[in-house]
KOLDRENNU-426799 format. One record per residue: residue in three letters; x, y, z of N, C-alpha, C in turn; residue number from 1. Coordinates in Angstrom, 3 decimals. Each point is the difference from the previous one (the first is absolute). Layout:
<'ALA' <X Y Z> <X Y Z> <X Y Z> NUM>
...
END
This chain:
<'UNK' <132.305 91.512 42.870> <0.937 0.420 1.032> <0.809 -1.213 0.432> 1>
<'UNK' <1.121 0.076 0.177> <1.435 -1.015 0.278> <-0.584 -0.096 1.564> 2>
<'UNK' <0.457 -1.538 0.295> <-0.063 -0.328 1.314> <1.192 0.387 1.115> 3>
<'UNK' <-0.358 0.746 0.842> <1.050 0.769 0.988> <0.678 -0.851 0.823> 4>
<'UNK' <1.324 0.117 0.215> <0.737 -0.473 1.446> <-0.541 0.022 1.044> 5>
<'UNK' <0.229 -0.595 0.965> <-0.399 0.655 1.589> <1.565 -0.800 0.463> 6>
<'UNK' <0.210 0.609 0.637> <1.342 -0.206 0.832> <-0.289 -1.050 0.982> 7>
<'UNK' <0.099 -1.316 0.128> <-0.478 -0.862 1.500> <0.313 0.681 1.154> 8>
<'UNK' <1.123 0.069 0.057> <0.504 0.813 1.489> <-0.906 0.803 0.551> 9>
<'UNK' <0.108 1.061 -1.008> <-1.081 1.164 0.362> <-1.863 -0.548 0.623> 10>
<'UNK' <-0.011 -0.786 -1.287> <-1.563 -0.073 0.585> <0.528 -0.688 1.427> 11>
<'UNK' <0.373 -1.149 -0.147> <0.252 -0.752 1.470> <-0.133 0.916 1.101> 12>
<'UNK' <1.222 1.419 -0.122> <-0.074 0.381 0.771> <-1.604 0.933 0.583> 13>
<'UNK' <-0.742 0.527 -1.293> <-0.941 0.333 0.261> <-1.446 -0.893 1.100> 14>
<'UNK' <0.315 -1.372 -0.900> <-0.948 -0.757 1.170> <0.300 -0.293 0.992> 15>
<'UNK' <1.021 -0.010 0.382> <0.632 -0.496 1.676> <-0.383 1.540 0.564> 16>
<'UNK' <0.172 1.393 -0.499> <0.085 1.284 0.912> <-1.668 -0.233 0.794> 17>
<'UNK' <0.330 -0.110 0.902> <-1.221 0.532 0.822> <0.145 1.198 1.324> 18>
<'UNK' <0.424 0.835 -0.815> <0.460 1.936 0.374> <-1.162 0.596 -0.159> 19>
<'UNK' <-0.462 0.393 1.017> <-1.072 1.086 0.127> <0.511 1.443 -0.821> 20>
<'UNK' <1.515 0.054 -0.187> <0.260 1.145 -0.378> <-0.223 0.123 -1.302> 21>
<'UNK' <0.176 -1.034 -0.660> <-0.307 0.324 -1.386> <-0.167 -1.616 -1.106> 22>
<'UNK' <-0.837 0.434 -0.956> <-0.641 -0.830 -0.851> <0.773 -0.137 -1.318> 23>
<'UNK' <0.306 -1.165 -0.609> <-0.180 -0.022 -0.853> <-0.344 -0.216 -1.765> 24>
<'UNK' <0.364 0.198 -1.027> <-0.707 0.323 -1.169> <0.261 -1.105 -0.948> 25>
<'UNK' <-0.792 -0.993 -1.012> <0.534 -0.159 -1.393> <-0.054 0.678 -0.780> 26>
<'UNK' <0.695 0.709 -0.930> <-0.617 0.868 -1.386> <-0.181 -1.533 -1.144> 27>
<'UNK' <-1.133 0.020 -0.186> <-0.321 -1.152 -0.808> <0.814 0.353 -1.779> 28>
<'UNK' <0.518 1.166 0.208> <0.403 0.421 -1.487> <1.360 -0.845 -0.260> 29>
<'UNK' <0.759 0.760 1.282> <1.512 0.095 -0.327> <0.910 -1.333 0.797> 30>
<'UNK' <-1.171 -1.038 1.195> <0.212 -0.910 0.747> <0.688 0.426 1.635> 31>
<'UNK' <0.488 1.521 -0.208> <0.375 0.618 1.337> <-0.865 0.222 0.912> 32>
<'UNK' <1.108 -0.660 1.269> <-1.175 -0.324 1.146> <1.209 1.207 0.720> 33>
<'UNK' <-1.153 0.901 0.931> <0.937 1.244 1.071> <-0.841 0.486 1.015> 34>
<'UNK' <0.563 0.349 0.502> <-0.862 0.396 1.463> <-0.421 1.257 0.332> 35>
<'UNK' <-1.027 0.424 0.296> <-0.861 1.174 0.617> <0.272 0.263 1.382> 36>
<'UNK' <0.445 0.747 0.461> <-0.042 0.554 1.572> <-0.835 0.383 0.207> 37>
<'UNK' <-0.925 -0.319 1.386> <-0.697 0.847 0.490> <0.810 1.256 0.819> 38>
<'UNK' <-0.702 0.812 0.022> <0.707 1.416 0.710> <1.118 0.590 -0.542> 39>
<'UNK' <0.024 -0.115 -1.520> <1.295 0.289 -0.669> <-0.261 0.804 -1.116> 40>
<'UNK' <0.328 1.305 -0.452> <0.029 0.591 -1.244> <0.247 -0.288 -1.022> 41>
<'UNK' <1.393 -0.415 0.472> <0.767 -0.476 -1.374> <-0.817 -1.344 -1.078> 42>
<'UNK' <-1.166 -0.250 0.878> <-0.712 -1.177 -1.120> <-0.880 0.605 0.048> 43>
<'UNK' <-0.556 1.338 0.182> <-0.976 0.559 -0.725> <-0.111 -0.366 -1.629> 44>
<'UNK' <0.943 0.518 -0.506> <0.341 -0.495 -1.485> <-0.874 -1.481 -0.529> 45>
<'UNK' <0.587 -0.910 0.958> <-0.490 -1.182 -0.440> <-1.665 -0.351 0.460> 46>
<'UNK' <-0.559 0.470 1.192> <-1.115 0.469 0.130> <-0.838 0.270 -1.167> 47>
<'UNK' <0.292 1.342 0.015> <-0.189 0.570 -1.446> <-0.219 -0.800 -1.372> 48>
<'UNK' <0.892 -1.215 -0.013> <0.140 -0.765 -1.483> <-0.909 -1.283 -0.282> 49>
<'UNK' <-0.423 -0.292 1.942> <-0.754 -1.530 -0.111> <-1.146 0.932 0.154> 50>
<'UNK' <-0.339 1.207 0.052> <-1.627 0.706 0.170> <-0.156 0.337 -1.546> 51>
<'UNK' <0.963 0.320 -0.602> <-0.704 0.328 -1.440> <0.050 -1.166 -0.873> 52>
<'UNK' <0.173 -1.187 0.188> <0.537 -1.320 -0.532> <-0.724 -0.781 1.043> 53>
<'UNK' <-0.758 -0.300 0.299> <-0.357 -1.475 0.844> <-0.145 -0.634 -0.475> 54>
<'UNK' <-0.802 -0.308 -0.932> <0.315 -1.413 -1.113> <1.557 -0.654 0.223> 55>
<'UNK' <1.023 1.060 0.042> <1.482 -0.242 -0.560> <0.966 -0.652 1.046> 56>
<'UNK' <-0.942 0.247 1.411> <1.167 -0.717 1.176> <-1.096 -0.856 0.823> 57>
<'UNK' <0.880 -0.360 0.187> <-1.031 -1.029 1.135> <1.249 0.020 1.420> 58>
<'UNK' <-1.030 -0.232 0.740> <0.230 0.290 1.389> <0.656 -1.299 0.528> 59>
<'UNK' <1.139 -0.513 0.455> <0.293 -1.168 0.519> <-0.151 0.110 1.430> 60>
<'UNK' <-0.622 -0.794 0.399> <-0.143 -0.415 1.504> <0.818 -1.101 0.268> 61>
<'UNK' <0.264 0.097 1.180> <0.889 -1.003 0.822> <-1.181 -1.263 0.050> 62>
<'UNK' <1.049 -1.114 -0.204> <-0.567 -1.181 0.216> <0.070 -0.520 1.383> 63>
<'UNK' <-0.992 -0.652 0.518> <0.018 0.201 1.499> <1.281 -0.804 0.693> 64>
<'UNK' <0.136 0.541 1.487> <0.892 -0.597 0.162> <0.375 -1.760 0.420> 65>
<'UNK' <-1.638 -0.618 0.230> <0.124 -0.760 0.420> <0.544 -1.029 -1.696> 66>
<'UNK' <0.246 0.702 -0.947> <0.304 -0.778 -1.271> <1.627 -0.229 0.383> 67>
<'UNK' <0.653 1.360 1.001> <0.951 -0.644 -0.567> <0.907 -0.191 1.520> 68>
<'UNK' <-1.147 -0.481 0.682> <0.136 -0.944 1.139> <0.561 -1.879 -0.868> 69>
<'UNK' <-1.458 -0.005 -0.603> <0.058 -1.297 -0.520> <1.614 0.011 -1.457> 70>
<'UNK' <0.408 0.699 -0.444> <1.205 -0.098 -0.491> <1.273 -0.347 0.819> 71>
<'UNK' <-0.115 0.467 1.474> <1.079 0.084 0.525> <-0.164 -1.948 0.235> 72>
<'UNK' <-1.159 -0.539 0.749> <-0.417 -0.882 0.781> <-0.210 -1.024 -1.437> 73>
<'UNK' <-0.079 0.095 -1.764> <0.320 -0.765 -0.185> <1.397 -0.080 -0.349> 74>
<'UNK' <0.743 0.777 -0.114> <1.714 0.254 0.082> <0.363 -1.387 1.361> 75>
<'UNK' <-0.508 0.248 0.831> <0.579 -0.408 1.449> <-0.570 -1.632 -0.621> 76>
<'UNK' <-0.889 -0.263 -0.278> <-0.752 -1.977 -0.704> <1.190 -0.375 -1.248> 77>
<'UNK' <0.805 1.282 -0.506> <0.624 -0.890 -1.145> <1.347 -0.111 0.652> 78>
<'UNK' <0.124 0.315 1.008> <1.416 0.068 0.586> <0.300 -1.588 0.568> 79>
<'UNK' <0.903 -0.787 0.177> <0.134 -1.310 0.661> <0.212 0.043 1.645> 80>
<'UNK' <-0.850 -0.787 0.221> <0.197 -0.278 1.728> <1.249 0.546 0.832> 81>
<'UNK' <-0.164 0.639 0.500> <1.329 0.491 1.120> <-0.458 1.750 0.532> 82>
<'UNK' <1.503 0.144 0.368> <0.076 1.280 1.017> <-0.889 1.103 -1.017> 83>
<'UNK' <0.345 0.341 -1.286> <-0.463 1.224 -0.723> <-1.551 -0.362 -0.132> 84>
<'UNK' <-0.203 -1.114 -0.503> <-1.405 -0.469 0.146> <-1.109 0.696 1.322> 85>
<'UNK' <0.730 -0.462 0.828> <-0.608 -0.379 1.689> <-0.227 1.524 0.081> 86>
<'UNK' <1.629 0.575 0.212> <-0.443 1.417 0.423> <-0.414 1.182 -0.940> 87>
<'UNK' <-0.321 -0.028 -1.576> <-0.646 0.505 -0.261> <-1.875 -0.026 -0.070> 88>
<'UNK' <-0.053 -1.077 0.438> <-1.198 -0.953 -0.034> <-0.549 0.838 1.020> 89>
<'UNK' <0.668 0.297 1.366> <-0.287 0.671 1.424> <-0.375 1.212 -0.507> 90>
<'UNK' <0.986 0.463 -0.987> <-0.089 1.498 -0.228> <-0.980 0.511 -0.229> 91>
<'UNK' <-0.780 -0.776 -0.278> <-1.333 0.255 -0.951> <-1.124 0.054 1.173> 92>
<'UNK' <-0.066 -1.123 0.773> <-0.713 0.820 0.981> <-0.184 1.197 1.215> 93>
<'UNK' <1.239 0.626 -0.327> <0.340 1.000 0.625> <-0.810 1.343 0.480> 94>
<'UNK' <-0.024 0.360 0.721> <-1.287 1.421 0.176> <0.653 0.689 -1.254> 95>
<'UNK' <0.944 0.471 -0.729> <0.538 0.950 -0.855> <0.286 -1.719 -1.152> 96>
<'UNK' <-0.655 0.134 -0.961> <1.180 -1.720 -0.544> <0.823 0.816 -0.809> 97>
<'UNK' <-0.448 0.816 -1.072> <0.927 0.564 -1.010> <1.052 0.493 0.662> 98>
<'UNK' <0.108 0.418 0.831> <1.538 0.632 0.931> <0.656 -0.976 0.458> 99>
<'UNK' <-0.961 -1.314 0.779> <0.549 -1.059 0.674> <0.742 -0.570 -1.498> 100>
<'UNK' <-1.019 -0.010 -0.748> <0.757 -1.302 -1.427> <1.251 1.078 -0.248> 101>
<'UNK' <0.220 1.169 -0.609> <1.156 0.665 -0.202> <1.278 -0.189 0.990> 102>
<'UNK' <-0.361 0.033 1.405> <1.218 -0.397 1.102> <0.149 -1.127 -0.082> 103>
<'UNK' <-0.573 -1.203 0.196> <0.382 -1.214 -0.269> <0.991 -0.193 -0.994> 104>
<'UNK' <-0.611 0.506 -1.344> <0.746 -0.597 -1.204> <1.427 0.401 0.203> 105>
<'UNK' <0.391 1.621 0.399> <0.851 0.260 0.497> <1.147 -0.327 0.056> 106>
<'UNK' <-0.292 -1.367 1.299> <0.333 -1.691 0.482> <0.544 -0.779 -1.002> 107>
<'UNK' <-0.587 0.155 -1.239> <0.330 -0.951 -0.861> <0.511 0.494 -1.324> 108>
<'UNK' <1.157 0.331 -0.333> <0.620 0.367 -0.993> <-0.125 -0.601 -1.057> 109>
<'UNK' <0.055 -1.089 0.161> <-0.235 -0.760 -1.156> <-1.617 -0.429 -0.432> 110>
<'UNK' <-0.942 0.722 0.423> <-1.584 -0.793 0.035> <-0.203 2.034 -1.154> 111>
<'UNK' <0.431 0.896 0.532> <0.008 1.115 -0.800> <0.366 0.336 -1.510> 112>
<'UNK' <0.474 -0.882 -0.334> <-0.099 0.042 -1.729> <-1.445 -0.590 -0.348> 113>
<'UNK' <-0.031 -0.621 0.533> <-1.016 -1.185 -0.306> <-1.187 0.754 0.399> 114>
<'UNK' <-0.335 0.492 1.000> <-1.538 0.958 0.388> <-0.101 1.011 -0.854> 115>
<'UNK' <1.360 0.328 -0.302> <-0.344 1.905 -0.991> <-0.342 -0.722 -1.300> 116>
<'UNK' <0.882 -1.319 -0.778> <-0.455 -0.738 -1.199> <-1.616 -0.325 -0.294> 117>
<'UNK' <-0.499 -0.769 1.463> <-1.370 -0.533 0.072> <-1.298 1.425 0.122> 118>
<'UNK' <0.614 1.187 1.009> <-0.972 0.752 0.466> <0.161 0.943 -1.867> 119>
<'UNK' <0.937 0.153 -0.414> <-0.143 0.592 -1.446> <-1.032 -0.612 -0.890> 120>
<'UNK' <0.070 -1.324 -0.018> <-0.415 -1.169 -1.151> <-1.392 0.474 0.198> 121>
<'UNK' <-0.804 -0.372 1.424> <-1.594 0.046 0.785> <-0.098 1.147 -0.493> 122>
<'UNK' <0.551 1.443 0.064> <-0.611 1.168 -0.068> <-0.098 0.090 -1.497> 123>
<'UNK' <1.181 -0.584 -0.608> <-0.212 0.778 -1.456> <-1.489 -0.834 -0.820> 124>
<'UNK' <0.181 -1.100 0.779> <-1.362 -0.821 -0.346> <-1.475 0.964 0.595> 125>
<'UNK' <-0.345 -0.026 0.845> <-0.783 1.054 0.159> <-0.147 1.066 -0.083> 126>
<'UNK' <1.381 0.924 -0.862> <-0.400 1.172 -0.623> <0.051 -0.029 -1.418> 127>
<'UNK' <0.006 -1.570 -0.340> <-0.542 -0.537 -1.740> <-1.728 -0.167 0.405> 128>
<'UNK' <-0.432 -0.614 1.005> <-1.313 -0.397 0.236> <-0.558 1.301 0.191> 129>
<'UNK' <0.556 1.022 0.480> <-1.250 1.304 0.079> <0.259 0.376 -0.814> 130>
<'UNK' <0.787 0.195 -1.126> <0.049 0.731 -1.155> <-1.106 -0.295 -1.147> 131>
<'UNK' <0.021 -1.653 0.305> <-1.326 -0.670 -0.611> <-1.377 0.570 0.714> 132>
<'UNK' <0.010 0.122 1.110> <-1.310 0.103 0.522> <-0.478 1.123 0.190> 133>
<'UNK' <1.101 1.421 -0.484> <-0.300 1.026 -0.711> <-0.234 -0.164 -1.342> 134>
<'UNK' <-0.280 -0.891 -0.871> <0.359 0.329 -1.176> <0.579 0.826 -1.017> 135>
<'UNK' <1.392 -0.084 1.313> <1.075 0.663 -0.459> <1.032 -1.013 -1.493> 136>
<'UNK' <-0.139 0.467 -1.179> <0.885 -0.812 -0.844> <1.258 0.453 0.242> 137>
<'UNK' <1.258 -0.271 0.528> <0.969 0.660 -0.145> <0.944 -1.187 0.182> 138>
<'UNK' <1.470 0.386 -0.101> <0.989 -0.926 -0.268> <0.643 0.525 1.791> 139>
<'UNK' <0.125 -1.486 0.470> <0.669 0.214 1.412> <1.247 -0.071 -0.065> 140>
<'UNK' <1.416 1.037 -0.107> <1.263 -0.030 -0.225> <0.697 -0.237 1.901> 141>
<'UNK' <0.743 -0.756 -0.059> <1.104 -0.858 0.860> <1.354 0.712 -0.118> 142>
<'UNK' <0.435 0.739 0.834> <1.509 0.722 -0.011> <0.728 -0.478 1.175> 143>
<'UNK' <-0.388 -0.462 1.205> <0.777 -0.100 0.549> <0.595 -1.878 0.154> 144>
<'UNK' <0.961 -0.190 0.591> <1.231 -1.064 0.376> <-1.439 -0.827 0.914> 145>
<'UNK' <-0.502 0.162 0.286> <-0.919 -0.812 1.397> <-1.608 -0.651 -0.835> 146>
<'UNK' <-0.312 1.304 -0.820> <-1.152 -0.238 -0.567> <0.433 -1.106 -1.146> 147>
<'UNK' <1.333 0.170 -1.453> <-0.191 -1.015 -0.986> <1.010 -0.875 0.081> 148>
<'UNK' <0.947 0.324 1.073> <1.354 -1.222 0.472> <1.154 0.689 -0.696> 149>
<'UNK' <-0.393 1.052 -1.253> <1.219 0.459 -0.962> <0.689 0.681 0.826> 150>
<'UNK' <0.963 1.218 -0.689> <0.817 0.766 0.752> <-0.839 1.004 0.051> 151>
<'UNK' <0.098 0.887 1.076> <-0.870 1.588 0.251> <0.354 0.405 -1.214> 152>
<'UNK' <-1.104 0.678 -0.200> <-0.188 1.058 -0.791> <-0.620 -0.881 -1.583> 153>
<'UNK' <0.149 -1.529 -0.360> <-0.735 -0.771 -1.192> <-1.384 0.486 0.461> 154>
<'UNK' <-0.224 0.433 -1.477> <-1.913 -0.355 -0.283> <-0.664 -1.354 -0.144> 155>
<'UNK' <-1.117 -0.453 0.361> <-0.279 -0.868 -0.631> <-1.836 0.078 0.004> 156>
<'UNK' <-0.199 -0.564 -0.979> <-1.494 0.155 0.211> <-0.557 -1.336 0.879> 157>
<'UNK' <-1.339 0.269 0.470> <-0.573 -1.161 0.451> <-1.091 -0.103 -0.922> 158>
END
């Protein structure tokens, strides 16, 4: 059997969801990662496909959040001394930080290429590291402008 794609984005987005509403899936076949609703019909279907197949999907769980506390906070250590530094630095200890770090950055137009570049790079790295620690073999494909630096829409493998 040929080694499958997985879309980075997608998984990324799968480990960051921490939605009570819904879970979701790898198909270890085809590398498609998609989501299950809870309280929803319309994924009966897919219900249905990881119950007669469990071997075939695996369940992605969110990686906790305090992982990607420490992404933001080492984002804020590679930044150079000053205002974006300082006040994202604050952000972080914030009763809310992920909201505080999002308004801050805000602030800084120019520090926002650079966080979506870095917070892409960290995630796609740790959704290469759980793919391993599923002993998932699959090929991690890169489409977007943030994740491989190319233009939207280039593939690239990692």
């Amino acid at each position: 059997m040929s080694q499958p794609s997985v879309d980075a984005e997608d998984l990324v987005t799968a480990l960051e969801n921490h939605s009570y509403e819904m879970s979701f899936f790898l198909d270890r076949r085809t590398g498609e990662v998609f989501p299950v609703f809870e309280d929803n019909d319309e994924s009966d279907d897919d219900r249905a496909r990881i119950d007669g197949e469990p071997a075939r999907f695996v369940a992605v769980e969110p990686i906790p959040s305090s992982v990607g506390w420490e992404v933001m906070a080492a984002f804020v250590e590679s930044l150079p001394p000053g205002g974006p530094r300082a006040a994202l630095g604050s952000a972080l200890g914030a009763r809310h930080p992920f909201r505080a770090f999002k308004d801050v950055l805000s602030a800084f137009p120019g520090q926002r290429e650079a966080w979506y570049a870095f917070h892409d790079r960290e995630w796609t790295r740790l959704a290469a590291e759980w793919l391993e620690a599923e002993g998932i073999d699959a090929t991690l494909k890169l489409r977007s402008r943030a994740l491989d630096g190319g233009v939207a829409g280039d593939q690239r493998e990692l």
